[in-house]
N, C-alpha and C positions, 0 to 999 in steps of 0.2 A: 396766368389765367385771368382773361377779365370777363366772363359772362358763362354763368351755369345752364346751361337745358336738361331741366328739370321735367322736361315732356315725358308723358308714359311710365314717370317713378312712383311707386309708393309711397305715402306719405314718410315710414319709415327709412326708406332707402331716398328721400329727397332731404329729409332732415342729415343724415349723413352726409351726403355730398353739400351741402351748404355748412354742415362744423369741418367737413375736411379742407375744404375752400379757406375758413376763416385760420382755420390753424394751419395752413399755410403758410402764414403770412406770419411777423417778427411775433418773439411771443409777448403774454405780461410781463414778463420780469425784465425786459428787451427795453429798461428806462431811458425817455429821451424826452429832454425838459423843454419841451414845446409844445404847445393848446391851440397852434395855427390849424393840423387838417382838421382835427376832433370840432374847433368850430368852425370850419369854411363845411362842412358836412351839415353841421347842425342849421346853420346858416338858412345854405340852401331846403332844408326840411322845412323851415320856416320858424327854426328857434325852440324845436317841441320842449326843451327844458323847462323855459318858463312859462308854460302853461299850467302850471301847478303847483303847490308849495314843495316845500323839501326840506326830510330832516338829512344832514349831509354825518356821515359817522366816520371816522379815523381812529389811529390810536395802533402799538403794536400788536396787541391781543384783543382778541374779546369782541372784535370788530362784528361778525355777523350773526353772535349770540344779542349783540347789544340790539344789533340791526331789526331781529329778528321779532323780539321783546316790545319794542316800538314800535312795529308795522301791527303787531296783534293789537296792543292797547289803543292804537286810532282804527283799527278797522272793529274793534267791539265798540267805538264810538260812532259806527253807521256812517263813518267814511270811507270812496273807494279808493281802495289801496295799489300800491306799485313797490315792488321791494325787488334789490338791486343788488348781490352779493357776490363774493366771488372765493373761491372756486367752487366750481361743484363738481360733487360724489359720483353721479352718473349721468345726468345728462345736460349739455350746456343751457335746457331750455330753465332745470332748475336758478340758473343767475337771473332772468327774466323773471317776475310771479307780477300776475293781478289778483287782487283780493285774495289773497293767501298761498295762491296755486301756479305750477308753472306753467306760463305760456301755453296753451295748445298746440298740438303740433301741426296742427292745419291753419293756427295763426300766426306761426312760425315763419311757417314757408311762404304765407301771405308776405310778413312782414320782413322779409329777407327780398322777395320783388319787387318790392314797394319802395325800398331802400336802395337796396344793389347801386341802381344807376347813377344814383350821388355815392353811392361809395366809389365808384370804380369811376366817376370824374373827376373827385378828390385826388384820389390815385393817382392818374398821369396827369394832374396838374402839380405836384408834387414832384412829380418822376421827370418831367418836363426841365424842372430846377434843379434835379441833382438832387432831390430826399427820396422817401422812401416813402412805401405802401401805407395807408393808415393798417397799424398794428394790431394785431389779437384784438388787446384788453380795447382799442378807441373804438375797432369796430365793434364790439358789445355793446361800449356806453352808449356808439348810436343809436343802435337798436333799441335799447332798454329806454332810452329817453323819446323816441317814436313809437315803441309800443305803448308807455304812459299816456303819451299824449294822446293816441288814439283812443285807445281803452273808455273815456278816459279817465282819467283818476284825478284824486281829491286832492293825494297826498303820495309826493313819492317820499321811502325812506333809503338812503344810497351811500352804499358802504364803498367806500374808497379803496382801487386797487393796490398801493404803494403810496407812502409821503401823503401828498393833499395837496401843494399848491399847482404841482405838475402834472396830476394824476390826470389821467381822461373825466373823471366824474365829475371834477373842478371847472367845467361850463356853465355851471349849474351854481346860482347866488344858493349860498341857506336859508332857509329861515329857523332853522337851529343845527348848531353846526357842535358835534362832541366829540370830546378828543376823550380817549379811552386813556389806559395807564400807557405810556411810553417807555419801551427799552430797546438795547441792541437787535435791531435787526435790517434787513438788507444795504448794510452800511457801504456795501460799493456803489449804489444810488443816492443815497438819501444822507451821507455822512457818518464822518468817523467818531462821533461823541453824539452821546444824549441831546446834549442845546441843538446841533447841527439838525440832527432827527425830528426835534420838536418844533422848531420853527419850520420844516417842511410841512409838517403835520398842521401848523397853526393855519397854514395857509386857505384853508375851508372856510376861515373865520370872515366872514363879509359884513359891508355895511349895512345896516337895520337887521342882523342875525341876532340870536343870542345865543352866547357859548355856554355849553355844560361841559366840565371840564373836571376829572376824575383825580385823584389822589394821585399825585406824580414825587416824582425822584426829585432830589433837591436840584439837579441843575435843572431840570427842565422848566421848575418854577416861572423864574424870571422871563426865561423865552415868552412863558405863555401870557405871563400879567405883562408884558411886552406888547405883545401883539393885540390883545384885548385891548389897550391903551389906543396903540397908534390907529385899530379901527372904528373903536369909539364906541365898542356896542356893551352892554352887558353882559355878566357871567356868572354862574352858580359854578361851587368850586363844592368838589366834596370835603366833606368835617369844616364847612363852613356854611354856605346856606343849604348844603342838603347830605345827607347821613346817613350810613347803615345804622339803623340804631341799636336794633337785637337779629340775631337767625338761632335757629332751632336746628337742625341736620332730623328729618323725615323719612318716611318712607318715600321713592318716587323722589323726593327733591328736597326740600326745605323751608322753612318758613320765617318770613321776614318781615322786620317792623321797618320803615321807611319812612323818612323825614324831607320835605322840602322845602319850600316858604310857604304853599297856600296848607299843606295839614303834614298830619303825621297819619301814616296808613300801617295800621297795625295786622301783623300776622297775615300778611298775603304769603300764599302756598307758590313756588316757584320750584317747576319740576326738572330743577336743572340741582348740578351739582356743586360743592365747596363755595368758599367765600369770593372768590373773582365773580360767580357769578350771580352771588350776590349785589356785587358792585356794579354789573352791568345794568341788573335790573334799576339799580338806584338810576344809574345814567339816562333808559330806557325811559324811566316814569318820567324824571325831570323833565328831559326833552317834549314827553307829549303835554306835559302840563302847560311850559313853557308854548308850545304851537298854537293850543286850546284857549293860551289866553284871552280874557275879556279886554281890549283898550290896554293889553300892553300888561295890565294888575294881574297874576295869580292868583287861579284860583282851582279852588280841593275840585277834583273829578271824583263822580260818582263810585264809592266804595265795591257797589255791585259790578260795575263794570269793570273797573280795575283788577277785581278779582278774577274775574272771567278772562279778561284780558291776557292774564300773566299763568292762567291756567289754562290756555291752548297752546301755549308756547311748545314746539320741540326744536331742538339744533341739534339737527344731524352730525353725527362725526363727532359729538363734543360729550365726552366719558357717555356713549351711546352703548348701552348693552345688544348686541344683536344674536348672541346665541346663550342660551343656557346650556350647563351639564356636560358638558364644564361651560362658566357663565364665559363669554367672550363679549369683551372691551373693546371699542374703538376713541381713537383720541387724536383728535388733530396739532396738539402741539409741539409744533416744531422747533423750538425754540427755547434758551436757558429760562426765560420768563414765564415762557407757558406751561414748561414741564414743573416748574417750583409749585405754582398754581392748581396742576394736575396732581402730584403728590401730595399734598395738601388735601384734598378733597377726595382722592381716595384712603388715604389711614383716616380723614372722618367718616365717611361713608359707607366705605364696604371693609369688611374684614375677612378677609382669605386666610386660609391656612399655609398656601402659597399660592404666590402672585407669577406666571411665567410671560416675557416679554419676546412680543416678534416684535425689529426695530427695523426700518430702512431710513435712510437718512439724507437727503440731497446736499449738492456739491456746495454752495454757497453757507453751508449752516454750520456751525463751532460745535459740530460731530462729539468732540471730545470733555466739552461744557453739558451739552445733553445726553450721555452715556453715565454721565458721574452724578448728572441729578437723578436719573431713573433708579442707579444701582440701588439704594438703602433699599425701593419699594419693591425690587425683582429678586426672586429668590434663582434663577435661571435667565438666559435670555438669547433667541434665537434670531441670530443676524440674517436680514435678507435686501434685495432690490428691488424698487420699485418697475415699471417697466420706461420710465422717465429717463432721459438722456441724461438728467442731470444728477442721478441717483449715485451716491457713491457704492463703487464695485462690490458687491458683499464680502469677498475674500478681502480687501482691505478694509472696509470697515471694522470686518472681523477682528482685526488687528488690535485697534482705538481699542474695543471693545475688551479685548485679552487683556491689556494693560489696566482699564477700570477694573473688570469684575474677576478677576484670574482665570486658566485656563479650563477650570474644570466646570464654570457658572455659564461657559460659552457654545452653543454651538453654531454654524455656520453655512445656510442652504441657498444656495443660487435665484430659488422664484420661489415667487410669494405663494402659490398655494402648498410644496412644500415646507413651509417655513412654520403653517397654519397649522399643517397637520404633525411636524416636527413637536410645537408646543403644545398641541392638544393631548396629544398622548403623552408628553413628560408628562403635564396636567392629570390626568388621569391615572398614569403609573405611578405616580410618587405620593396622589393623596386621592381614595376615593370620591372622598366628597370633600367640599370645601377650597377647593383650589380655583384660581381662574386664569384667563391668560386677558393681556393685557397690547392691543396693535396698537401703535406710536412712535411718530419720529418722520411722519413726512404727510400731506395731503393726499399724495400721490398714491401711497402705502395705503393711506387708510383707505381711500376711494375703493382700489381695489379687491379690498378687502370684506368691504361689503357689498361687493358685488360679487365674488366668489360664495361667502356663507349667505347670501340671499337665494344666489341658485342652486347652494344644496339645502337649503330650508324646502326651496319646492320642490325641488326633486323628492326630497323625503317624505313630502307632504303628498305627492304623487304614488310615492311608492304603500302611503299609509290608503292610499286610498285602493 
């Protein structure tokens, strides 16, 4: 398919046929370590990346809580914003936002016309040589970096698909470039050890940037004071020039003292949960302080603002309560690191009488690593499938899952909104009040997931009326 006629559709039914167009095509996770079409596209657009500044974000976790946190703190600084994440929950316009919000969907479809035709000359000049289509994720980053630029904005902030030197977003120099905490993950891309991982990841690091660079695992150290070195630029390292220095656990979120070079910001309200995301915030603040700077010097940003800042914050998907009575959890990590971090933040935060888990779990992920860290916090747990091709079967997950938690802590339902209402009602049967259930173990899962109890929110809300 190389040309949509979008004549006589609805906005709604033109936006569809232009994500089913793009998801057509190879997906994100479809890694291939080359920035030739992503920049012969960009090219011809006329470069829109560098029209603007950029904070560039990486790292295994934490990526577009970090993202997130740092797009609020410069746009409460009366900058226009562009923020750049991936994946999203329900609709792909959410990866695109201007000043806070996703794309319109009549700037959407502008912006898919206005495009297209260097996309799909990219395309068969590519296909001409024997490669391939530009991809899912590159054909985003175009987009995202031509909406910017039209828009246009002050400041992009842009969360990297995978790795960072090879990623599509990697067109784009930094002007602060952070690397979150690094662990095992998509290791059939990006390598089979930590160093391997982080020198992928380093790769956002450019000349005249400055790196914030987060509390790492001892191998990945050296990769990073490595890289920093051979590019020459500066870096704030966390527990060295910048710190958590105290958190409190809140109602709504938590409260944290922060430490950088230019001040120490005491007791900002962060309405996220556990200590990672704490850390993000640190990263988050760093970063804009460092972008703000005067002549290169650090310096303290307005107290009021920063508070404001970190109090509009939300991250969707990220220990997101979206149902009460029984309360319902959503959690996007998929991963040994993210789940340790998730655990962690709810025995602080919330105290159930029991905790019941729906898990789905995609094919690429150490299924059997994130089964064993959920168990301590799951009193039950009800195995299901995303609707993702690359979801592993429920009946063998089920499996993984009998071996962790024994066979009586298991049950095992085919689709996810079975699986919802599986654990709602153990939920409810086994402890009147006080129990919760808890979605986690894939993006895919969770997406869906609040899109099911969104539509019976209205429903009910329909039926209350």
């Amino acid at each position: 398919m190389t040309d949509l006629d979008l004549g006589g559709l609805s906005l709604d039914e033109a936006e569809r046929e232009i994500y089913a167009h793009i998801l057509s095509r190879n997906p994100e996770h479809d890694f291939e370590p080359t920035l030739d079409r992503v920049k012969a596209a960009c090219e011809a657009l006329g470069d829109p990346q560098r029209i603007f500044r950029v904070v560039h974000v990486t790292g295994t976790n934490g990526k577009t809580s970090t993202a997130r946190m740092a797009e609020s703190l410069i746009r409460e600084h009366g900058l226009r914003t562009g923020l750049f994440t991936s994946p999203h929950l329900t609709s792909v316009r959410e990866r695109i936002q201007i000043d806070g919000e996703p794309i319109a969907q009549d700037a959407f479809v502008r912006l898919w016309q206005d495009v297209a035709p260097i996309i799909h000359l990219v395309d068969a000049r590519s296909q001409q040589e024997g490669g391939p289509r530009l991809s899912f994720f590159e054909v985003l980053a175009v987009l995202a970096y031509a909406a910017f630029a039209d828009a246009p904005v002050d400041v992009a902030v842009v969360e990297v698909g995978m790795g960072g030197t090879w990623d599509a977003t990697n067109v784009a120099d930094a002007d602060v470039a952070v690397i979150g905490p690094v662990a095992m993950d998509h290791s059939e891309w990006l390598g089979d050890t930590l160093a391997d991982i982080a020198a992928e990841k380093a790769g956002i690091i450019k000349p005249g940037s400055v790196a914030v660079i987060a509390e790492q695992a001892e191998p990945v150290v050296p990769v990073l004071r490595h890289a920093v070195a051979d590019v020459g630029v500066s870096a704030l390292w966390e527990g060295e020039q910048i710190e958590v220095v105290d958190r409190q656990p809140g109602v709504g979120g938590q409260l944290v003292t922060l430490r950088t070079p230019a001040a120490t910001y005491a007791e900002l309200f962060v309405p996220l949960y556990g200590a990672h995301q704490a850390g993000n915030a640190l990263l988050a603040l760093a970063a804009v302080e460092s972008l703000l700077a005067d002549g290169g010097e650090p310096r303290a940003l307005d107290g009021a603002v920063v508070e404001a800042g970190f109090a509009a914050v939300s991250s969707p998907g990220r220990l997101e309560a979206v149902r009460t009575s029984p309360m319902i959890l959503v959690d996007a990590a998929h991963n040994p690191h993210g789940i340790d971090a998730l655990v962690d933040a709810l025995e602080e935060s919330f105290h159930f009488e029991a905790l019941v888990g729906v898990v789905g779990i995609l094919r690429d992920k150490d299924a059997e690593s994130i089964l064993a860290g959920l168990e301590p916090a799951l009193d039950h747990v009800v195995i299901t499938a995303s609707s993702s091709p690359r979801a592993v079967p429920a009946d063998e997950l089920g499996e993984i899952a009998r071996e962790v938690f024994g066979d009586d802590r298991v049950t095992v339902e085919q689709r996810v909104p079975d699986a919802l209402d599986a654990a709602v009602q153990r939920a409810e049967r086994d402890h009147d009040m006080g129990a919760g259930v808890l979605v986690v173990g894939s993006i895919t899962l969770v997406a869906e997931a609040r899109i099911l109890l969104s539509a019976d929110k209205r429903k009910g809300a329909g039926q209350a009326r």
